[in-house]
Each structure stands twice: as structure tokens, then as C-alpha cells.
N, C-alpha and C positions, 0 to 999 in steps of 0.2 A: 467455323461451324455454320449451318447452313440453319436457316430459321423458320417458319409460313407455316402456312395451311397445307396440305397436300392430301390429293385422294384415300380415302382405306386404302382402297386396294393396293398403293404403292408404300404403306409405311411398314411391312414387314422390316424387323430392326431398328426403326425410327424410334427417339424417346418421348413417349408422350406431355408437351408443353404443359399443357391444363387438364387437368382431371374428365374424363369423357365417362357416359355414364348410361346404361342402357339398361332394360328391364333383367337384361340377363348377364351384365358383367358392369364392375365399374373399374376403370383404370386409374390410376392416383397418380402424379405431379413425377416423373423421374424413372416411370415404368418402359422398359423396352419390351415393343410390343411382337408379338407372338404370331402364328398361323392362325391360333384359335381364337386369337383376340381379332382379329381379321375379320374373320366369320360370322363372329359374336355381334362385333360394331354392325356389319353387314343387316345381320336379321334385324339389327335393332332401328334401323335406318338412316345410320352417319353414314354419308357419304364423303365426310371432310374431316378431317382431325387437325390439330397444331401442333407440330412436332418437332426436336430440335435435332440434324445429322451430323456428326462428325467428319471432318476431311481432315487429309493427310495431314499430319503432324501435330493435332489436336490429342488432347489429355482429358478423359474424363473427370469431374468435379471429383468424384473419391479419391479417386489415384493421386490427382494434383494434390487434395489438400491433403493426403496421407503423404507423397512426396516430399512438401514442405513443411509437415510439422516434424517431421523424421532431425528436416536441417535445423529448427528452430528449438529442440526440446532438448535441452541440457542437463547437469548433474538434477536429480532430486526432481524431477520434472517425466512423469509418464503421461502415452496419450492415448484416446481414446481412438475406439475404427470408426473409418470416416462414414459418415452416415448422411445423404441428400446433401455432398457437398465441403460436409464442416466435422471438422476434427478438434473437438474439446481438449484440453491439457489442464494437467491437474497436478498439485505440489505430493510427492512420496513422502515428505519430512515436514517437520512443522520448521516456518524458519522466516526469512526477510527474501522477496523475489526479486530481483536482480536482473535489470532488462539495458539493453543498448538503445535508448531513446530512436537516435541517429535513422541506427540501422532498421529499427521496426518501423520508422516513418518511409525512410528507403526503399521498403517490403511494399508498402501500403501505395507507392508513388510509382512502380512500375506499371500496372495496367489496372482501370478498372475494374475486373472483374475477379483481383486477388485480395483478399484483404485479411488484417492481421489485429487484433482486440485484446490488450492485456489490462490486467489489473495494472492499476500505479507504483513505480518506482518504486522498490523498497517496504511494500505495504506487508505487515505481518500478514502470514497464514497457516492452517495450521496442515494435518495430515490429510488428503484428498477435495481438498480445497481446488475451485475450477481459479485457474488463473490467466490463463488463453485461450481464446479462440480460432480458429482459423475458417473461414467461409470465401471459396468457390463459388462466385456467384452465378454465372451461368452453368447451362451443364459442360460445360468443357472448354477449358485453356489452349490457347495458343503453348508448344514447348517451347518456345523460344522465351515467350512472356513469363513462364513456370523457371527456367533456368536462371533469368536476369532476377526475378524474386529471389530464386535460393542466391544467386551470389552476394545480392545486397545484403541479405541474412545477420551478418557481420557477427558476432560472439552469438552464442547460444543465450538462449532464457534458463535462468540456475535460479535455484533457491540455495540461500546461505543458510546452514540448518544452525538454529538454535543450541548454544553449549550451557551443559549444565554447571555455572559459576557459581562460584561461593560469595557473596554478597555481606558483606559486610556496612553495616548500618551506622550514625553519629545523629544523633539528635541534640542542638542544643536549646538551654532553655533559658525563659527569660520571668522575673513573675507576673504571674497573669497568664501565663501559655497551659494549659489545661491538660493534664495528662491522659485524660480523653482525644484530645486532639492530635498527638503523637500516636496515641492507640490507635485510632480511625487512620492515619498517614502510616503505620505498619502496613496496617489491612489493605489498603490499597495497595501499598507498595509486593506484598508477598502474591497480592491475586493477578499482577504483571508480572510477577517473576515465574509464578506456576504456571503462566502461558508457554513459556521456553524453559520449563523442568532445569533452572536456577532456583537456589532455596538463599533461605537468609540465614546467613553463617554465623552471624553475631550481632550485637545490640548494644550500645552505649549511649547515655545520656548524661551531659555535660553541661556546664555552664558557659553562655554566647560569650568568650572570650576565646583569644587567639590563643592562650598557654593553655588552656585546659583543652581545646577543640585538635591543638597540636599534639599533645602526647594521646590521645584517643586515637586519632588517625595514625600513628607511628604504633600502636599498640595490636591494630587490628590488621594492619598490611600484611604481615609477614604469614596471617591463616585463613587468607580473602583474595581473593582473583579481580573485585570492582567492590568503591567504595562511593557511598552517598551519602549526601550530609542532608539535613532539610534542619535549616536555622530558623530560628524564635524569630529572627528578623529578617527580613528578603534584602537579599547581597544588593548594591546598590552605588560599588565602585571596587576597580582592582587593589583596593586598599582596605576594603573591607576587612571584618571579621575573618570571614569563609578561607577568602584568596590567601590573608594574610597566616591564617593556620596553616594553609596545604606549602608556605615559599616556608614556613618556619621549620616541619615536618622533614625537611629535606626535598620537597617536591616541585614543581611547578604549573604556574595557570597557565593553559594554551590559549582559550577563549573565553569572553563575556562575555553574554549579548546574543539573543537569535532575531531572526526575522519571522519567529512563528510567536500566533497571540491565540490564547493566551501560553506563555511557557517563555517571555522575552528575557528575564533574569534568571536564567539560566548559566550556570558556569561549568565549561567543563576542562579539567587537569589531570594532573598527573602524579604518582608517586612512587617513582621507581618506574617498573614496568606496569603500576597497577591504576588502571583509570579513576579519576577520581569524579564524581559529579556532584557539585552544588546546586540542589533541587533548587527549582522555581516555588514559591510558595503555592501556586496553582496542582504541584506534584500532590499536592495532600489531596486531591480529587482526584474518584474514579475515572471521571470523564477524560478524554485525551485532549492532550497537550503537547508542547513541545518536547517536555522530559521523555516521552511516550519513544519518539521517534528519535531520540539520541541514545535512549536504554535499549532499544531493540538493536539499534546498530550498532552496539558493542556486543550485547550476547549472541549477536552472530555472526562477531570476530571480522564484520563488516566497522569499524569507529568511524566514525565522521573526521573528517579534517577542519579547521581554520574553514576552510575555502567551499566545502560541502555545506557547512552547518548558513552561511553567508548566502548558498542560493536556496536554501529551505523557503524564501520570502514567498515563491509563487504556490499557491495554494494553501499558505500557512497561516493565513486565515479563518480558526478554527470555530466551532460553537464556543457561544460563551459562557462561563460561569459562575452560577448565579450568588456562589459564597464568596468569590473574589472582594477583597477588603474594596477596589474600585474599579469597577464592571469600567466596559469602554460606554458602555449607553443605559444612563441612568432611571430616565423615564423615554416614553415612546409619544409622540405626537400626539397621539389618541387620546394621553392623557390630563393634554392641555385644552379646556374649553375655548376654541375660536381659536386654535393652534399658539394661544398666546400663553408661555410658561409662568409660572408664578414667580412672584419680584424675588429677588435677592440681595445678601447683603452686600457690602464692599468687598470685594478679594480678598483684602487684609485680614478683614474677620471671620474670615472660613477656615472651619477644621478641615483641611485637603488631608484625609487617610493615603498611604504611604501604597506606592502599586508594590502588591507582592506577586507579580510576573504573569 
């Protein structure tokens, strides 16, 4: 593609680089200019314009980025027409978007002038939701550059659509645990579930013991698709309470333990073919969390493995909060005069409250 300044008189065809503007016409950024617009420039007294020409084998920015969203847009993924360049994609389904990291860096690594913008890995969304972009930076591509793009391409962008599961619920309780408090952990819990039109199938409330926790979960399985438990107390080894109901139940723990905070005691298993999850005590807040990102990946039949839940670590560093029985940061700097904290006692004689995840 050919680039500069050049006479009016020779840019019949030319696309006009920067907007030119004259008492009697104005041109806008991407405009190919005309006979009349010739004229017009003329009376008005450009004698020079900045314009960008196409040579052989060049792809105009529309076409390009309509070319490659065409290879890039997968199940449950429509796109928009290309417009100065850039082709929008939007999710058809509400669901979890599903990208091939690799290959979209791939896209992004063939030439400057291609470039490829999605939302993050697996990020819920819902129905015409923008999820990619695609932007043609100059006005027009090299095909060779446009080709080696599409073949890095590698898997399509798909949205996992959201299935409507039967949920079945196990609360257990301890005294002291506030039946208000299971109320408000429903509430949150149905206002994620009505994001992916999953409802809550059933409700039990139990005492934090392995024999009562175990025939609840064997009771619910057989008219439930995913079960969750949110205990009195936050699981706090594979021997626990929780673990030790889902191995008595007939079932089995896959994993402990995530690398997202808050949401780290987290547990998720198995019973039968029906997933089981050991909320984080952090689950009982709206706010997102780990639970957030392991419940979305089963309703849409996307689970996590051992080994997915393991690289969750980078970015899983989440806001935090502020009901947590032990926040990661108690007081802030600002609120020590002279950044000096106030004394404290010996270790030994600290109430340390128990992390519930």
C-alpha cells in the first residue's frame, strides 16, 4: 500500500488518509474520493491531500477484517459488518467463551497491522454480548499477511451455552449459624444460577456431620444434575466433614484447594456422574469468587479438571471481601499514625478466626 501526500488532481480513487475539509465538502478519514470531490477540493484551494493507494495483492481493511472474522467466529458467535476497518463479534447464547489463547496470540503475531481483542478465557456472557474484536489497522492488508493470519486462526471462538441444570442444595448447620445466613447464601446462590436458566431443584438442611451430610447428598442425587453443599464450617482438609460425606455417599473428591482468593477452600467431587461442589465460605457473597468460575464451568458442560482448576492462579487474584471471617488485609497503612501499627499481643494469645476461603 502506497502512502504521502499527492496532488488533487491525481487522487481520483485515492482513500483519503485525514479528513480534508473545505467551505463546500468535507471528506472523513477512509473516504475514496470521487470526480466531484476533485472539483470541490479544487474550488476550495487544496492542492495536496494525504491519501492511502492500494497495489497488487492488497486487501482492503473491510474485506480483510470481514475475511478473518468469517475464520475466527465459531458455534454461538455472530458478527458484525465490517465498518472503517473492524469487525465486532458478539455471543448468540448466553454461555462461557471459549478461545484458543495460542492461536489468538498467533493471529496477533503475524503482522502489525492485524490484530485480534477478546474478552478473557471462559468469562460468562450473556445473549449479544461484544466478545471480540477484530481491527485492520491500516487501510489495507498485505494477502499474504491476511492468509498467514487466518491459518494461525487455529480452533474457532465458541461460546459454551449455558444448560438448564437441576441443582440441588445441602446446607449444614452448626449453632450459632443463623438461619438468615443460609437465606442470604440461597439468594445468591439462585441469582447465579438464573444467569444460565439453572434453577434450584431442592433444599436440605442438615446437621455438620458426615452421617447426616451423607444420606442428604445420596437423597438428592438421583432428582439433581450438580450438587452443593455450603457447610457451618469451611472444609479445611480431605478428611473433613464435606470430603468425608461425598467418599461415604458412594462418591469421590477429585480436588481441594484453588489458586483463586478469595474462593481457595473450595472443593470439588463427584457422585456418580453428578458433580458435587464444596462451597468456599466466601460462596455465601454475591461478589465473585472462585466458586463463580468452577459453577459456571459445569453449567456449561465445560468442568474443570484437577489441572485447569491448578492454572486458575494467574489472575485469580480477585477483589476482596469485606465479610470474610479473615480478610487477606486487615488495616491499610494510612491507618497507622507515622506508618507505625499499634502493639500487639503475643501470638499465643490471639483469637486467629478460621479462613473460610
Amino acid at each position: 500500500m502506497k502512502f504521502g501526500p499527492i496532488p488533487v488532481a491525481d487522487a481520483l480513487g485515492a482513500i483519503v488518509a485525514h479528513r480534508a475539509r473545505t467551505d463546500e465538502i468535507v471528506l472523513k478519514k477512509g473516504h475514496t474520493i470521487q470526480f466531484s470531490d476533485i472539483g470541490a477540493l479544487t474550488r476550495g484551494g487544496v492542492r495536496e491531500i494525504v491519501v492511502a493507494r492500494l497495489e497488487p495483492g492488497d486487501i482492503g481493511e473491510d474485506e480483510a477484517a470481514r475475511l478473518l472474522a468469517m475464520r475466527l467466529a465459531g458455534d454461538n458467535i455472530r458478527q458484525d459488518r465490517p465498518f472503517t476497518g473492524r469487525v465486532n463479534l458478539h455471543a448468540v447464547r448466553a454461555g462461557l467463551l471459549l478461545i484458543d489463547e495460542e492461536a489468538a496470540a498467533a493471529v496477533n503475531g503475524v503482522d502489525e497491522a492485524i490484530t485480534f481483542a477478546t474478552l478473557a478465557p471462559y468469562r460468562a456472557v450473556a445473549a449479544g454480548d461484544m466478545v471480540a474484536t477484530i481491527k485492520i489497522i491500516p487501510f489495507a492488508v498485505g494477502g499474504e499477511a491476511l492468509r498467514r493470519a487466518m491459518d494461525a486462526a487455529g480452533a474457532r471462538l465458541t461460546i459454551a451455552p449455558f444448560r438448564p441444570l437441576r441443582v440441588g442444595v445441602v446446607s449444614t448447620t452448626l449453632p450459632g449459624l443463623k438461619a438468615a445466613v443460609i437465606a442470604k447464601t440461597l439468594e445468591a446462590l439462585r441469582a447465579r444460577l438464573d444467569i444460565a436458566g439453572a434453577t434450584m431443584a431442592a433444599e436440605l438442611r442438615v446437621p455438620h456431620e458426615p452421617g447426616a451430610l451423607s444420606e442428604a447428598l445420596a437423597k438428592l442425587a438421583p432428582r439433581c444434575d450438580l450438587l452443593i453443599v455450603f457447610g457451618a464450617s469451611a472444609i479445611t482438609d480431605r478428611r473433613d466433614v464435606i470430603p468425608a460425606a461425598i467418599e461415604a455417599a458412594g462418591g469421590r473428591v477429585d480436588h481441594f484447594g484453588m489458586p483463586v482468593d478469595p474462593g481457595n477452600l473450595l472443593l470439588l467431587g463427584a457422585l456418580g456422574e453428578k458433580p458435587v461442589i464444596g462451597a468456599p465460605g466466601c460462596a455465601r457473597s454475591p461478589k465473585e469468587n472462585g466458586f463463580d468460575w468452577v459453577l459456571q464451568r459445569i453449567l456449561a458442560d465445560t468442568p474443570p479438571t484437577r489441572a485447569d482448576i491448578q492454572r486458575m492462579g494467574v489472575g485469580g487474584l480477585l477483589m476482596e471481601i469485606a465479610s470474610r471471617p479473615q480478610p487477606r488485609v486487615t488495616a491499610t497503612p494510612a491507618e497507622f499514625p507515622d506508618d507505625k501499627p499499634p502493639a500487639r499481643a503475643p501470638f499465643a494469645k490471639q483469637a486467629i478466626p478460621a479462613d473460610h476461603g
